[in-house]
C-alpha positions as CSV (number, residue, x, y, z in Angstrom):
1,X,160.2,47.0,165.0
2,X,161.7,49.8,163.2
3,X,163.8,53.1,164.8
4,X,163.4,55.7,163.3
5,X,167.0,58.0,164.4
6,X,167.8,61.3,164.9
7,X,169.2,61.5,161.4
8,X,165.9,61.0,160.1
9,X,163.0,63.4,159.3
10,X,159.4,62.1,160.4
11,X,157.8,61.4,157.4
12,X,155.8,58.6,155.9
13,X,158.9,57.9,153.0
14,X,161.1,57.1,155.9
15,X,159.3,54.5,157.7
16,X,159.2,50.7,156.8
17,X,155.4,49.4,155.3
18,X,155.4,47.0,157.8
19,X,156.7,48.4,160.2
20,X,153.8,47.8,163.2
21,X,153.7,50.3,165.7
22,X,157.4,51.6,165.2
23,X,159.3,53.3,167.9
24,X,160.1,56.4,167.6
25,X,163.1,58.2,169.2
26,X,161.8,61.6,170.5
27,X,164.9,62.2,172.8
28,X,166.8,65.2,173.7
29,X,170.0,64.8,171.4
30,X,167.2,64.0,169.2
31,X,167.1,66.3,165.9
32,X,164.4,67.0,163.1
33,X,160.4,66.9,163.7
34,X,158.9,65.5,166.6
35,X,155.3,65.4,165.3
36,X,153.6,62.3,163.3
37,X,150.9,62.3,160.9
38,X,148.0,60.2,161.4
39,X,149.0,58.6,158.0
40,X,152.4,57.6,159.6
41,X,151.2,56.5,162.7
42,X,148.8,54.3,161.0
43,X,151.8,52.5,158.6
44,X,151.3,48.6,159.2
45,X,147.8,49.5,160.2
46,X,145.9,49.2,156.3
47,X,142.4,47.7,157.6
48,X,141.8,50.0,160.1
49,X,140.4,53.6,159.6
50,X,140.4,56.6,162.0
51,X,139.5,59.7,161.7
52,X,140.0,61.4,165.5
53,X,138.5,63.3,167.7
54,X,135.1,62.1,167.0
55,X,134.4,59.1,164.7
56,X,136.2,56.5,164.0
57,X,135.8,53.0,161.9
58,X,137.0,49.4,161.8
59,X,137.4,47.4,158.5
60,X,138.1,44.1,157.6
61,X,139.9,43.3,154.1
62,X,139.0,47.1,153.8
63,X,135.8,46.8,154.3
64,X,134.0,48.9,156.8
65,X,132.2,46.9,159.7
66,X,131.2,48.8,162.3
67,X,131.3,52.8,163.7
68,X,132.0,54.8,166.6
69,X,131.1,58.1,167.6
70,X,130.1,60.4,170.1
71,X,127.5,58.4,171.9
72,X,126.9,55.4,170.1
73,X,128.4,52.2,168.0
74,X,127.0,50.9,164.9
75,X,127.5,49.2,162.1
76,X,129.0,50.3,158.4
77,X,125.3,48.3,156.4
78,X,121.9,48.1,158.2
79,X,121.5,44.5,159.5
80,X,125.1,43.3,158.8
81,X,127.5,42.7,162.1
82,X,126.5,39.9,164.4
83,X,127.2,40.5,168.1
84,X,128.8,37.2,169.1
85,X,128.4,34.0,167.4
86,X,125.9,30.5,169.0
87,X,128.9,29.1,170.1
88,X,131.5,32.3,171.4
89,X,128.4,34.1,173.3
90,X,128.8,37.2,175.7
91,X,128.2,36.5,179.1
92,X,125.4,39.0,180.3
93,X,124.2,42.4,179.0
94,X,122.7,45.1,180.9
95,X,120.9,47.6,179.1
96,X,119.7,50.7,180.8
97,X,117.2,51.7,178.0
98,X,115.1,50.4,175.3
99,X,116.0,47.3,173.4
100,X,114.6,47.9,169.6
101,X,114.6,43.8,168.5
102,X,112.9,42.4,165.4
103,X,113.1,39.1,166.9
104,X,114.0,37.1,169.9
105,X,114.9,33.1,170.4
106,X,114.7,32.7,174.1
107,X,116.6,29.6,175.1
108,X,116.0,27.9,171.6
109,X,112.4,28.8,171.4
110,X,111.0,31.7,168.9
111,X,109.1,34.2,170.8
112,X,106.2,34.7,168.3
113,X,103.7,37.1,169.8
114,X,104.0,40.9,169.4
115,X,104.5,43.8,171.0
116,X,100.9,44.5,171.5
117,X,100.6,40.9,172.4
118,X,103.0,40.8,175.2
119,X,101.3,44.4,176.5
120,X,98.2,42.4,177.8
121,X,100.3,41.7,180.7
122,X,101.3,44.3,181.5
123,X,99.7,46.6,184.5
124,X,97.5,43.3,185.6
125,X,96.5,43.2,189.1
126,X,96.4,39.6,190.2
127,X,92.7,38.4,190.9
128,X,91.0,41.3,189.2
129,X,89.9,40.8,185.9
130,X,90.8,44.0,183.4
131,X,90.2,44.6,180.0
132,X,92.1,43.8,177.3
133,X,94.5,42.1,179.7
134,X,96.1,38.8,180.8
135,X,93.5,37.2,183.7
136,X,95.9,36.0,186.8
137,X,94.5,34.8,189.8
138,X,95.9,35.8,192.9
139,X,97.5,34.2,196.0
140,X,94.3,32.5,197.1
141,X,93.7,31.3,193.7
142,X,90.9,33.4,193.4
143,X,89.8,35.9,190.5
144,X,86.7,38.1,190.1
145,X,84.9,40.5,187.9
146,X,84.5,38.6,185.1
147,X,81.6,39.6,182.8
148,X,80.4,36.7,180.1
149,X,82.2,33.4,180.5
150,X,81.7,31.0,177.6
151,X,82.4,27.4,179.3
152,X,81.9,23.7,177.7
153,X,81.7,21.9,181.0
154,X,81.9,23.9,184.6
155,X,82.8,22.4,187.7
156,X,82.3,24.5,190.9
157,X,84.5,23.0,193.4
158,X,85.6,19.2,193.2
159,X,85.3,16.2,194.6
160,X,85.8,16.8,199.1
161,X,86.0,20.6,197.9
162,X,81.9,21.8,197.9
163,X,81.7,24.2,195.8
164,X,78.8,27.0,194.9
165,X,77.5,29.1,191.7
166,X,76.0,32.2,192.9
167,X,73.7,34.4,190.9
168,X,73.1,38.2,191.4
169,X,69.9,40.2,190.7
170,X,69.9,43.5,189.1
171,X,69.7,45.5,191.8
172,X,72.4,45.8,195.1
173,X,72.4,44.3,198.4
174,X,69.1,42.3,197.4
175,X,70.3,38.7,197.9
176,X,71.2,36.1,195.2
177,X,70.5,32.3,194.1
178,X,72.9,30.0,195.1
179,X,72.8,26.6,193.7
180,X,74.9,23.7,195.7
181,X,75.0,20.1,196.3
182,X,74.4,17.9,199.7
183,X,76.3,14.5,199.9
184,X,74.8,11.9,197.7
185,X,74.1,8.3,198.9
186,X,76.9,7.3,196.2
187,X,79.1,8.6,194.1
188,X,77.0,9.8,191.5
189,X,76.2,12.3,189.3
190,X,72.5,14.2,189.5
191,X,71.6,16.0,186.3
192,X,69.3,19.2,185.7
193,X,68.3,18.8,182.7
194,X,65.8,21.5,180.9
195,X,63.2,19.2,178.2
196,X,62.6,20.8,175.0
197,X,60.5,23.8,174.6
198,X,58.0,24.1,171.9
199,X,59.0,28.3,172.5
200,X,60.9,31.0,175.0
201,X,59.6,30.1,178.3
202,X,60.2,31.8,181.8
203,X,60.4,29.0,184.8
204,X,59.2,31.2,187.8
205,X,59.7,29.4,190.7
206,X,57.5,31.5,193.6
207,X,58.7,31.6,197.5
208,X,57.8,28.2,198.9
209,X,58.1,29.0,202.2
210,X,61.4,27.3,204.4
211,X,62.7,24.3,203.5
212,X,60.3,23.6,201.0
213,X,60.8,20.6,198.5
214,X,59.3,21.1,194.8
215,X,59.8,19.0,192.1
216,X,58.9,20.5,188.8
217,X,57.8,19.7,185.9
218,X,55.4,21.7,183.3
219,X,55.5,19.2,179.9
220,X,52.4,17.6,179.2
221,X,52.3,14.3,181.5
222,X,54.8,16.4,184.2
223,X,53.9,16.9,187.6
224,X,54.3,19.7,190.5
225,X,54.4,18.5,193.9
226,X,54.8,21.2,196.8
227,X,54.5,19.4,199.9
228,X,54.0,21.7,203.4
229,X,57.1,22.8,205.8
230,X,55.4,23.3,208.7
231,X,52.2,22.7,210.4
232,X,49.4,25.0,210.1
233,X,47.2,26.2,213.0
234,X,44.0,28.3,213.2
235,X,42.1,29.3,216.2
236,X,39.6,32.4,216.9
237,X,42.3,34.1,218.6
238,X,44.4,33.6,215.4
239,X,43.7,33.7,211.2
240,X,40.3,32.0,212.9
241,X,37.9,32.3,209.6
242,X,41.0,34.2,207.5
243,X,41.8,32.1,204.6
244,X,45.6,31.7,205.4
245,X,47.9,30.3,203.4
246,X,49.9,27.1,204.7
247,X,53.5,27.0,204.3
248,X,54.9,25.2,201.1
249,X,51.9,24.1,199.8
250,X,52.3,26.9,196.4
251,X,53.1,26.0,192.5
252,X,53.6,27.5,189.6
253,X,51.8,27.4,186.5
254,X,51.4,28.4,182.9
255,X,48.7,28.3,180.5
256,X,47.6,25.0,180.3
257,X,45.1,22.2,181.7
258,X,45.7,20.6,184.7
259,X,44.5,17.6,187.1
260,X,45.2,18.6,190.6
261,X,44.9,17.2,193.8
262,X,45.5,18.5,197.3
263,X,46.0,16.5,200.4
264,X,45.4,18.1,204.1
265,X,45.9,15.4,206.9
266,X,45.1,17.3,210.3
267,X,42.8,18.1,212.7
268,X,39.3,20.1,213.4
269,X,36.5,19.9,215.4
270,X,32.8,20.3,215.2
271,X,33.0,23.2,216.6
272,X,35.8,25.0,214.4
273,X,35.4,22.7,211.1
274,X,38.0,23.5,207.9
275,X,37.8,25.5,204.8
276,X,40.4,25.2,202.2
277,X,41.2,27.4,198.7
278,X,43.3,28.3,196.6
279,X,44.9,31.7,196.6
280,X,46.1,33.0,192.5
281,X,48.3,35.3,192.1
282,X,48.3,36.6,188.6
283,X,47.0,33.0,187.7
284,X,43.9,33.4,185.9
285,X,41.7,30.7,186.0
286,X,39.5,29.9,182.7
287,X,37.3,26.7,184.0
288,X,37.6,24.6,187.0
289,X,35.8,21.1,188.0
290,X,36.3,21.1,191.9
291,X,35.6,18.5,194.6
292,X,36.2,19.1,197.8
293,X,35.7,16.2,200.6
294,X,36.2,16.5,204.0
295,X,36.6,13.4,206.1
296,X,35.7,12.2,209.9
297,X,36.5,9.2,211.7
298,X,32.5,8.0,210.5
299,X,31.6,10.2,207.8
300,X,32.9,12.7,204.7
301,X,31.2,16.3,203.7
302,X,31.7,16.7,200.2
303,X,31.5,19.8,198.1
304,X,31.6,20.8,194.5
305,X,32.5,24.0,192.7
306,X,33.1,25.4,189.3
307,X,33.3,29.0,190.8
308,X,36.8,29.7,189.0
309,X,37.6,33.0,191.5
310,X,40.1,33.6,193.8
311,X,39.6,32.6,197.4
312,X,37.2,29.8,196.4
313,X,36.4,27.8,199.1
314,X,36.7,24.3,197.5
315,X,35.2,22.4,201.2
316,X,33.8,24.5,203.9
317,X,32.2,22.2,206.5
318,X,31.9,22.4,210.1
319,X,32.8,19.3,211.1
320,X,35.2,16.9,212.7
321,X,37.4,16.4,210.0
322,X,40.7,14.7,210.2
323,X,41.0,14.3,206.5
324,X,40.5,16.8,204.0
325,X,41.1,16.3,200.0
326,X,40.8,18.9,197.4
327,X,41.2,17.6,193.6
328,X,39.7,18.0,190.3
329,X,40.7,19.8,186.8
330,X,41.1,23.3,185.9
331,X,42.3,25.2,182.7
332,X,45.2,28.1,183.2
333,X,44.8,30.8,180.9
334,X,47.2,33.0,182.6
335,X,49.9,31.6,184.4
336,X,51.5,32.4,188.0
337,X,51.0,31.0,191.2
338,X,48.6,28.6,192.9
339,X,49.0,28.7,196.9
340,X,46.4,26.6,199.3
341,X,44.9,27.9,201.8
342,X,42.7,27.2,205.0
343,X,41.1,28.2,208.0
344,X,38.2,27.6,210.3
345,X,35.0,27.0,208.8
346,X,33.6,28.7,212.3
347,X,35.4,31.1,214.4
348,X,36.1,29.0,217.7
349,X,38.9,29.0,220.2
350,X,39.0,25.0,219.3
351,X,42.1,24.7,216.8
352,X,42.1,23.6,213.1
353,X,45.0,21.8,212.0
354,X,46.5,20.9,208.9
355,X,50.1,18.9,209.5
356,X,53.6,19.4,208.3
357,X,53.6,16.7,204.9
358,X,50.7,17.9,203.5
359,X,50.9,17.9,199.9
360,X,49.7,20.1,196.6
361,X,50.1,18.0,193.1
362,X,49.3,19.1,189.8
363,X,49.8,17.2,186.6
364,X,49.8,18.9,183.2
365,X,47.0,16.6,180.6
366,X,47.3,19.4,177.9
């Protein structure tokens, strides 16, 4: 280090180039000028560039790097100064503001998507479907309000987990179709399968009454079989002559030609007898071939129709049937529904029966 003494005056001439930092001797037997220049107190200091109170620069080989100033640090060219190096890396940074970044490698992986791309997460509510937005379930694992879900295969539940698809109507608080499964025999797989349609179609299924079972099936060759839920009773004191219908025993149809038969094990009496029909609703009947038959333990009543209006009586006889069959052919021209019905043949307080099994079966032949 150089001294500058009280003999000399401050001036850049009188200190050494390399002089780094020199002391200076500002004492009280000290004569001359007691003020430095910034030249001279920069001497030994040729890559470095200030300009006080408010800016300042750094160079290296006299070139400008970086800047300070009131408020903010940045370098000399855009895009130029690295802030640490892959293997010399700053510990952590806290930033309380907004990070403006062109690109970030998180942990050796390029973070590709955009801004607007990482927005869809944010303000998502977990189990609530939003638009525009990331879908996250929440702590049950649940999620909801979805509108149109395009799926190749869908699983509801899995296997020891039942699970359900439940389908709305239209309009609120007016029930829904919910389509499960009951434990199979093995472990198997039962398929629904729709056959090819020769156009649009609309499969109505119409109330079966409880615990119905219908297996449909409206190709040509197909058949419908509705079988009866619970037993049917009529008494004078009851539906007595009042075509009623009997639980289960309903189908749909469409326009087409059908062979049908109807099977009503049971009980009557001489007295009350059986008369069975069928009910349409909407179902317009073009042509019918009817034969009704009603058996006893030593005889049959038989019947025959081609009256093709509703409430049709198909067999009406007063007898002691315990056995009654309805069957024949019939062309739809308007489809809809098809529901059997009986009664007593004669008002009486004996009853008319027709048992829980009884069965409806149609089979399309065109």
């Amino acid at each position: 280090m150089g001294k500058i003494s009280a003999m000399t005056a401050l001036t850049g001439a009188a200190l050494a180039t390399n002089d780094l930092f020199p002391v200076v001797d500002v004492s009280a037997t000290t004569s001359g000028s007691k003020s430095m220049t910034t030249a001279e107190v920069l001497v030994g200091l040729p890559t470095l560039g200030f300009n006080p109170p408010t800016t300042g620069i750094f160079k290296i080989n006299s070139t400008t790097q970086w800047n300070y100033a009131d408020g903010a640090i940045f370098p000399e060219t855009d895009d130029d100064v690295d802030l640490g190096k892959s293997a010399q890396q700053f510990k952590d940074l806290y930033i309380d503001g907004t990070a403006y970044v062109d690109a970030i490698d998180f942990n050796g992986t390029a973070i590709t998507a955009t801004g607007a791309e990482l927005n869809v997460n944010a303000g998502v509510t977990g189990g609530t479907v939003s638009a525009s937005k990331t879908v996250v379930v929440d702590a049950n694992k649940d999620i909801s309000a979805f509108r149109n879900v395009g799926v190749v295969n869908l699983d509801a539940g899995s296997s020891g987990v039942a699970g359900t698809v439940d389908i709305f109507p239209t309009t609120a608080s007016k029930g829904k179709l919910q389509i499960s499964v009951t434990d199979q025999t093995g472990d198997t797989t039962v398929g629904l399968v729709i056959g090819a349609m020769a156009a649009a179609r609309t499969i109505t299924l119409a109330d079966p009454g409880a615990a119905a079972n219908i297996l449909t099936s409206n190709g040509v060759g197909g058949t419908l079989i509705a079988w009866a839920s619970a037993q049917f009773d009529a008494t004078s004191g009851t539906t007595g002559t009042t075509l009623t219908n009997i639980t289960g025993l309903v189908l749909t149809v469409i326009p087409a030609t059908y062979k049908y038969r109807v099977c009503l094990p049971g009980t009557a009496t001489a007295n009350s007898g059986i008369k069975a029909a069928f009910k349409l609703t909407t179902t317009v009947l073009t042509s019918i071939e009817a034969t009704g038959q009603a058996f006893t333990a030593s005889g049959v009543a038989v019947q025959h129709t081609t009256t093709t209006t509703d409430q049709t009586a198909q067999i009406a006889s007063t007898t002691a049937a315990i056995y009654t069959i309805l069957e024949g052919s019939m062309v739809v021209g308007t489809g809809g529904t098809i529901q059997i019905q009986a009664a007593q043949n004669a008002s009486h307080a004996d009853t008319t029966s027709v048992y829980a099994g009884a069965t409806f079966e149609l089979t399309r032949i065109a």
